[in-house]
C-alpha positions in Angstrom: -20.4 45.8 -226.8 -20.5 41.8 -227.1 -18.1 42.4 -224.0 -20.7 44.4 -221.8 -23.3 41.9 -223.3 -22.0 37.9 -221.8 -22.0 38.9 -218.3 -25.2 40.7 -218.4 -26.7 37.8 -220.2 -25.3 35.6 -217.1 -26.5 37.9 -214.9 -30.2 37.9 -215.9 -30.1 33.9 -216.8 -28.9 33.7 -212.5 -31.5 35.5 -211.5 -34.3 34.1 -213.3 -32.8 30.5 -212.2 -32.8 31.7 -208.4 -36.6 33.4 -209.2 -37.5 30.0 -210.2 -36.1 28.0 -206.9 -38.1 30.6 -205.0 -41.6 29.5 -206.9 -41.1 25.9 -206.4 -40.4 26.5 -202.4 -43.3 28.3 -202.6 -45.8 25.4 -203.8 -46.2 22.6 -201.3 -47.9 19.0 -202.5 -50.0 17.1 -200.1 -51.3 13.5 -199.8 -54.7 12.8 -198.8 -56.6 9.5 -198.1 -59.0 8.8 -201.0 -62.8 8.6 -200.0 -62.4 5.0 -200.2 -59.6 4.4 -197.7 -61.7 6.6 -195.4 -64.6 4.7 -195.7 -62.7 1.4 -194.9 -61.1 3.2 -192.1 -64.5 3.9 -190.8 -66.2 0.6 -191.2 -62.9 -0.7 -189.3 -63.2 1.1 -186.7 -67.0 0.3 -186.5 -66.4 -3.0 -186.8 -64.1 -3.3 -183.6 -66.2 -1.1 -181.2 -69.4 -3.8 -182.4 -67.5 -6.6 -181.7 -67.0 -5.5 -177.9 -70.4 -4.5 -177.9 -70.2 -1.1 -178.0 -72.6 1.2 -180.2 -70.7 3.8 -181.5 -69.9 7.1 -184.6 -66.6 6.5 -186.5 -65.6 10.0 -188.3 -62.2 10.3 -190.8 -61.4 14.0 -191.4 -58.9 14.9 -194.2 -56.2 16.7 -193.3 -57.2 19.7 -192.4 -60.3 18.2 -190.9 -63.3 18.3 -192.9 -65.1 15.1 -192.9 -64.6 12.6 -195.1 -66.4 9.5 -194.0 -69.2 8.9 -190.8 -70.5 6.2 -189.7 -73.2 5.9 -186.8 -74.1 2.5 -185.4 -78.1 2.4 -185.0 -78.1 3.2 -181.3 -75.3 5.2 -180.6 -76.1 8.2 -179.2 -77.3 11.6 -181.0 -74.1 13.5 -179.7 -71.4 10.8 -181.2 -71.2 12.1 -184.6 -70.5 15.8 -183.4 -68.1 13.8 -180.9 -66.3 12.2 -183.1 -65.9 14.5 -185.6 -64.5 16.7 -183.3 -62.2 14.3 -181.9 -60.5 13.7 -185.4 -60.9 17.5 -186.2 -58.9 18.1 -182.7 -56.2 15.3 -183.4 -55.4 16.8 -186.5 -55.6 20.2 -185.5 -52.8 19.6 -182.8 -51.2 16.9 -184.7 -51.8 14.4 -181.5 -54.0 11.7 -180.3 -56.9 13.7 -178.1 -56.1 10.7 -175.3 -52.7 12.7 -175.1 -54.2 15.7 -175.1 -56.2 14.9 -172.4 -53.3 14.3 -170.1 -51.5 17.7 -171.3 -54.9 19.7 -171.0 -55.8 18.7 -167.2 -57.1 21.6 -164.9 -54.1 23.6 -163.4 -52.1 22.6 -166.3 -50.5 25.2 -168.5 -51.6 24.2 -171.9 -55.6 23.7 -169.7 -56.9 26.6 -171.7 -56.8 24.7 -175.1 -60.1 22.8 -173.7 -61.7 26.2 -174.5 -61.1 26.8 -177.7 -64.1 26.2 -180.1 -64.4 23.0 -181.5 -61.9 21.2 -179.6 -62.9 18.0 -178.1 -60.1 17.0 -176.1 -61.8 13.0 -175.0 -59.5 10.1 -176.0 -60.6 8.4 -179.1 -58.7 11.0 -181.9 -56.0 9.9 -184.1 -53.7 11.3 -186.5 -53.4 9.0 -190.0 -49.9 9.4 -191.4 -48.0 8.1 -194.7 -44.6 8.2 -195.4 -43.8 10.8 -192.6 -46.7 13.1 -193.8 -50.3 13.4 -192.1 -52.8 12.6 -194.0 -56.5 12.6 -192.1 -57.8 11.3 -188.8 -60.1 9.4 -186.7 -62.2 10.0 -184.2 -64.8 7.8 -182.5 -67.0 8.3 -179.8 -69.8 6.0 -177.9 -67.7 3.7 -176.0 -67.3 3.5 -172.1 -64.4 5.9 -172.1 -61.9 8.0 -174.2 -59.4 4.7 -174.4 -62.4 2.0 -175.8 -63.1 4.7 -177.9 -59.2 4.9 -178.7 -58.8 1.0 -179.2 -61.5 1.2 -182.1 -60.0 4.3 -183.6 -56.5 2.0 -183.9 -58.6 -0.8 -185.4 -59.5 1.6 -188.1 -55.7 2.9 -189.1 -54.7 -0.6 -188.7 -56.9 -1.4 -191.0 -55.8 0.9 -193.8 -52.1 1.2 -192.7 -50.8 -1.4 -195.8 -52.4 0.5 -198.1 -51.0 4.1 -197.1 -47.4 3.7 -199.0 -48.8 6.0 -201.6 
């Protein structure tokens, strides 16, 4: 009987083992920017689109795009915070800067359609925020004269938190 038993104790320990593997490729672990980092993303970005005289809305959106910091200069318009947000929402959503999109979206184009789905704002001024290979949030700003103003500030921002993303 101890003969039958040894391999059918193997046999059970292999399985559970290869069970377990299978759990732990089934749980993934994200990063995400602290509210924090976003905030000083925000101000950042801000920051650059006042200094060129520019009133603008900053938004950081976590990773799968719900807002995590706004900022609205005092005369930017009332559409800029919508704008942004859904210039950071889009970025992340596609996992590319909206200026990019732009060009890939253009009437006649085969991808021309994604300009219709809803909430998509494909306007330059959305980032993607990585660390260490992974994204973590975006950007988007809105106000400016134009999607790559509204880009230049939205870099401003990353740059501004980009030493402290080595998490």
């Amino acid at each position: 009987m101890t003969r039958y038993m040894l391999p059918a104790i193997a046999l059970i320990v292999g399985v559970s083992l290869a069970t377990l593997a299978r759990a732990d490729d089934a749980l993934v672990t994200t990063k995400s920017l602290s509210p924090e980092l976003a905030l000083d993303a925000a101000k950042a970005a801000l920051g650059e689109c006042r200094k060129q005289g520019f009133q603008v809305a900053v938004a950081v959106v976590d990773r799968s795009g719900l807002p995590q910091a706004m900022l609205r200069d005092r005369f930017a318009g009332a559409h800029t915070p919508s704008t942004a947000t859904g210039k950071a929402w889009t970025a992340v959503s596609f996992k590319t800067a909206t200026g990019e999109l732009a060009n890939m979206t253009k009437p006649g184009m085969p991808q021309s359609g994604l300009r219709d789905l809803p909430g998509v704002v494909v306007l330059g001024g959305g980032l993607i925020i990585e660390a260490a290979g992974s994204l973590v949030a975006g950007i988007g700003v809105s106000g400016a004269p134009g999607g790559e103003a509204d880009e230049a500030c939205a870099k401003a921002g990353v740059e501004a938190i980009k030493d402290k993303l080595d998490f």
